[in-house]
N, C-alpha and C positions, 0 to 999 in steps of 0.2 A: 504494500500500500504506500499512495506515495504522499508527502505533505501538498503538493500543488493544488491548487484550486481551479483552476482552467490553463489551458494553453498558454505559452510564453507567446508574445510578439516578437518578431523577428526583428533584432538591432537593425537602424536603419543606416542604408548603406548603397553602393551603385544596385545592389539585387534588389532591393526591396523599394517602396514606397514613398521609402522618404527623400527629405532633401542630400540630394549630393555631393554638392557645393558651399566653398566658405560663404559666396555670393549668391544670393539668387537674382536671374536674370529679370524676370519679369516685376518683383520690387526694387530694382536698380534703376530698369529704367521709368517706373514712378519716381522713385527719389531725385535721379537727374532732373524730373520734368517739375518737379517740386521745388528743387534747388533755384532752378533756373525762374521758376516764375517766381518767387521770393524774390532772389535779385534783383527782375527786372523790377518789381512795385517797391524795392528797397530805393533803386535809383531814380521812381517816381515820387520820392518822399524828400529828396532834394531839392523838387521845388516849392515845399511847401513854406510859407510865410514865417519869417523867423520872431515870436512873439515880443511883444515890450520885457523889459527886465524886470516888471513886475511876476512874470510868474516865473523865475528863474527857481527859486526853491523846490518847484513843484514838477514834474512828470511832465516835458513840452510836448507839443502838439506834435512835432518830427521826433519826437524818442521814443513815443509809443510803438508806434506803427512799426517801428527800426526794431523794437524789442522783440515785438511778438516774431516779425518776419526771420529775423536771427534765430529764436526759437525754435520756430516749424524746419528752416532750413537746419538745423545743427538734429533735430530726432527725424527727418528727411536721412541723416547720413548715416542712421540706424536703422532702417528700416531694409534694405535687403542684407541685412545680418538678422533679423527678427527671427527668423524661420528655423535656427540653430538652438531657440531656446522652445520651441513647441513641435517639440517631436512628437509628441503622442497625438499633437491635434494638426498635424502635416497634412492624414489624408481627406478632413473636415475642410481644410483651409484648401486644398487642390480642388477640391470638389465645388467648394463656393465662390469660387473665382471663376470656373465653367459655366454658373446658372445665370441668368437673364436678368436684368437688372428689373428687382418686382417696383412693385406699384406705390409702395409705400415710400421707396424713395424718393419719388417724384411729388408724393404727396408732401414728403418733409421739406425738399427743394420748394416746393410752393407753400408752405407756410412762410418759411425764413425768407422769401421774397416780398410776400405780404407783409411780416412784420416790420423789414426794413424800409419797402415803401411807406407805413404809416407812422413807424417811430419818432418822425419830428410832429406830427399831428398828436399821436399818442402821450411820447412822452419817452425819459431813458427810461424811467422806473418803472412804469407798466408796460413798457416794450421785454424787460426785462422777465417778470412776474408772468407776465404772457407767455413766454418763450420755456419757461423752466414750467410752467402749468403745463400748456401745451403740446410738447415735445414727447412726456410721457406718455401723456394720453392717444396719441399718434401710433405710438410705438406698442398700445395695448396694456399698458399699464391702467388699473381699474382701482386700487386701494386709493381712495381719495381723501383719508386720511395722512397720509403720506407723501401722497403729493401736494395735498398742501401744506405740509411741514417743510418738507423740503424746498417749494418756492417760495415761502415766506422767508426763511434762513437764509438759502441761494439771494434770492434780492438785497435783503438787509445788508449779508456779508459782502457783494459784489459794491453795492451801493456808497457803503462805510469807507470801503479800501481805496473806490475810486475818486468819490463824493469829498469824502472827510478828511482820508490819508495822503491821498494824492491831487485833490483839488482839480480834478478834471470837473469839466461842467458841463453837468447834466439836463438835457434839454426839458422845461416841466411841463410841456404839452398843452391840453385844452383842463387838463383836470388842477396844472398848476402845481404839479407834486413836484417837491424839491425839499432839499435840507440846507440851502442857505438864506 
């Protein structure tokens, strides 16, 4: 009799399933194309308007944009190494990169269209609150206690850091909601 409980998986390797490469080809050239389009809207942030020396203290108008874009490009140069740390979910991930892109996507692509269209009408803060309600419920999420814990949190804490901590300013819409 033997201790095992089911079948081993066969270590992955050129014979089997899995990734075979330090690189993989098809998240390399997403990251290129990732890289590349950071760059480019990196060097469209050059010409944005260099603010009065009043808000020198605070997170400028060109350092934001610069931050985030730096960001995605720098986990952009991690992403065809990703595949070396989920072995076990390779042939999950081969498999959903083959399927058709469903409907929910497009549905979420047209939410975040709509919201960004109305958010100076709206407002940052209920642009926000909308978007973290939202987002869930799209995705089939139904505890709606929950969801609204975590948009009221999500807003407050996004709100604070950028509102209060970093003095970006927040547009307060038809409803007037703001914290300064």
């Amino acid at each position: 009799m033997t201790d095992e409980i089911g079948p081993k998986a066969p270590a992955p390797g050129p014979d089997s399933d899995g990734p075979t490469g330090l690189i993989d080809s098809v998240d390399a050239v997403l990251a290129v194309l990732l890289i590349v389009l950071c760059g480019s809207l990196y060097a469209l942030t050059s010409d944005f308007p260099v603010p009065g020396a009043f808000l020198g203290e605070n997170v400028l108008p060109e350092q934001f944009p610069r931050l985030l874009l730096v960001t995605i490009g720098v986990l952009s140069m991690l992403l065809p190494l990703e595949h070396r740390l989920e072995l076990e979910r390779w042939p999950l991930i081969r498999k959903s990169r083959s399927a058709p892109i469903g409907a929910g996507t497009f549905t979420t692509i047209g939410f975040l269209i709509l919201l960004v269209v109305a958010a100076e009408w709206v407002g940052t803060i209920l642009t926000i609150f909308l978007a973290a309600t939202g987002l869930p419920l799209l995705w089939g999420e139904r505890r709606w206690l929950l969801i609204l814990t975590y948009s009221v949190l999500f807003t407050g804490l996004v709100t604070y850091v950028f509102s209060i901590v970093l003095g970006v300013y927040f547009e307060p819409g038809v409803l007037g909601l703001s914290l300064r």
